[in-house]
N, C-alpha and C positions, 0 to 999 in steps of 0.2 A: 416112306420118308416124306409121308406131306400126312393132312390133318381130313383123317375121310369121311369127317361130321363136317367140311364144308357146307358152305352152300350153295355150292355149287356143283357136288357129286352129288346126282341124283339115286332117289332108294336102290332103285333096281341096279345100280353099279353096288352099291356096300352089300346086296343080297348076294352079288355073285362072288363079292370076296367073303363073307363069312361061308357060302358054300366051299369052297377051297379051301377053308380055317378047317372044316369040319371035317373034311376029308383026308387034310395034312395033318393028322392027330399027334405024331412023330415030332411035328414042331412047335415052338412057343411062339405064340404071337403076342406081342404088344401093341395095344391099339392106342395112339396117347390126341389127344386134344383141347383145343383151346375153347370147345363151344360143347359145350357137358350139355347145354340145353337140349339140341339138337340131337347127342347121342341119345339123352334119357327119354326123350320124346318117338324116337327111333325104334327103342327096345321095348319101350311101352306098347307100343301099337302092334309089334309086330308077334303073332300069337301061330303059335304054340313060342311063349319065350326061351329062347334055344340060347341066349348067351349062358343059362347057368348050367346049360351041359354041357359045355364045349370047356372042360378042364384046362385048355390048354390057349386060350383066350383071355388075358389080360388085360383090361382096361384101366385107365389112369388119365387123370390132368393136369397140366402144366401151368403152375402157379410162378410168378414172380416176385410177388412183396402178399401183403394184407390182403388188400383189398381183392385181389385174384383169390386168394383161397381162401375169404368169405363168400365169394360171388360162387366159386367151379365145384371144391369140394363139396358141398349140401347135394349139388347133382348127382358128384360120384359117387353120395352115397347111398343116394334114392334108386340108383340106376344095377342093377342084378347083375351080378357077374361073379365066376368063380375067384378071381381075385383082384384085389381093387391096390393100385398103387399112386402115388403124387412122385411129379416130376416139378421140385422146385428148381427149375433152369429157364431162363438166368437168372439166379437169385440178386433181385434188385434193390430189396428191401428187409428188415427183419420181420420174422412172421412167428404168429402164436397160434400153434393149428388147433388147440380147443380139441385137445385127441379126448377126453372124457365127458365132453357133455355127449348125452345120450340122446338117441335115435331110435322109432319107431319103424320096422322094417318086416310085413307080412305078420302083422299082428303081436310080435314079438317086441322088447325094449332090448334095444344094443348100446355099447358104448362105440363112441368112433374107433378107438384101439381096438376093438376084435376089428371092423370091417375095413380096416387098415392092413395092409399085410407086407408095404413096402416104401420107402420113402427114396426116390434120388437128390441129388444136390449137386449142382454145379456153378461156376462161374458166366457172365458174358463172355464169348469169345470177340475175335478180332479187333483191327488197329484201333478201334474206338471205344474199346469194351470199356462198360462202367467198373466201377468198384464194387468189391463185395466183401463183405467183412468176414475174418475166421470167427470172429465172437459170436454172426449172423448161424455157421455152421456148427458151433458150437452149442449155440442155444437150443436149435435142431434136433440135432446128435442125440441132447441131453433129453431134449419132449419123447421122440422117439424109443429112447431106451430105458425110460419111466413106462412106457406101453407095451414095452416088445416088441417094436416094429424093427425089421431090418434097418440100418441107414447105409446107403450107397454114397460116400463122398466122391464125385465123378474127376473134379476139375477145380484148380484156383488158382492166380497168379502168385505167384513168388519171389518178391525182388526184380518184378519186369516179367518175368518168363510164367509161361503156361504150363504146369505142372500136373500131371495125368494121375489121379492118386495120390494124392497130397496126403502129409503127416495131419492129422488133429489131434494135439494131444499126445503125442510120441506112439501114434497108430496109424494104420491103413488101416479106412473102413471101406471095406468089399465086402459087404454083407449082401446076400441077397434071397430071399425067401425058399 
């Protein structure tokens, strides 16, 4: 429940939690963070690169408008891992994730939708929470399922109240990879 590409968790703490990821093979782990730099700087250096064996290590970053998922996503997709997800929460802003421009990745050309494999979406929580628009979740939904990406709609207000699973569309999207 915190962000372990800090910087202020030092290497040799995130070595002894992916030693535990690796060992706990039974579980899924989700790793999500605000500093993609830091993870991909992390996984680069560190050799034999073992996040792309650890099948059950997840990595992802938390985008809120635009300018976050210009800045985080390019990381999360430079950065090796069995599977790569975005956490738009709290969705601040409307965002255009660019899922088809394409990416050079171990010599190979990929589209962002193959190295996409999951998308969440949520509102701000608490008494101060911004706005966020269903059109924002909708336009999402729709990029997503032009790629084939899972869409996970988490959370949205509704008429005042915080709604866990919200309808888009006369649907619950629980999709998840």
């Amino acid at each position: 429940m915190s962000d372990l590409f800090h910087p202020d968790i030092p290497d040799e703490f995130i070595n002894s939690v992916f030693r535990v990821m690796w060992q706990a093979n039974y579980h899924t782990f989700m790793i999500l963070t605000k500093r993609p730099e830091r993870m991909y700087d992390y996984f680069y250096k560190w050799e034999p690169k073992p996040i792309t064996e650890i099948p059950n290590v997840w990595i992802g970053v938390s985008i809120e408008d635009q300018k976050t998922a210009d800045e985080r996503i390019p990381y999360l997709l430079k950065t090796l891992s069995a599977l790569r997800f975005i956490n738009y929460e709290p969705a601040l802003g409307p965002v255009l994730l660019r899922l088809y421009d394409s990416v050079i990745e171990n010599g190979e050309q990929y589209y962002k939708a193959d190295m996409l494999k999951w998308l969440i979406m949520g509102c701000e929580t608490g008494p101060s929470h911004r706005p966020m628009y269903s059109s924002w979740a909708r336009d999402v939904k729709n990029q997503c399922q032009a790629a084939g990406i899972p869409f996970f709609f988490k959370q949205m207000y509704w008429n005042g109240k915080l709604v866990h699973l919200p309808l888009l569309d006369g649907k619950v999207w629980d999709q998840i990879p």
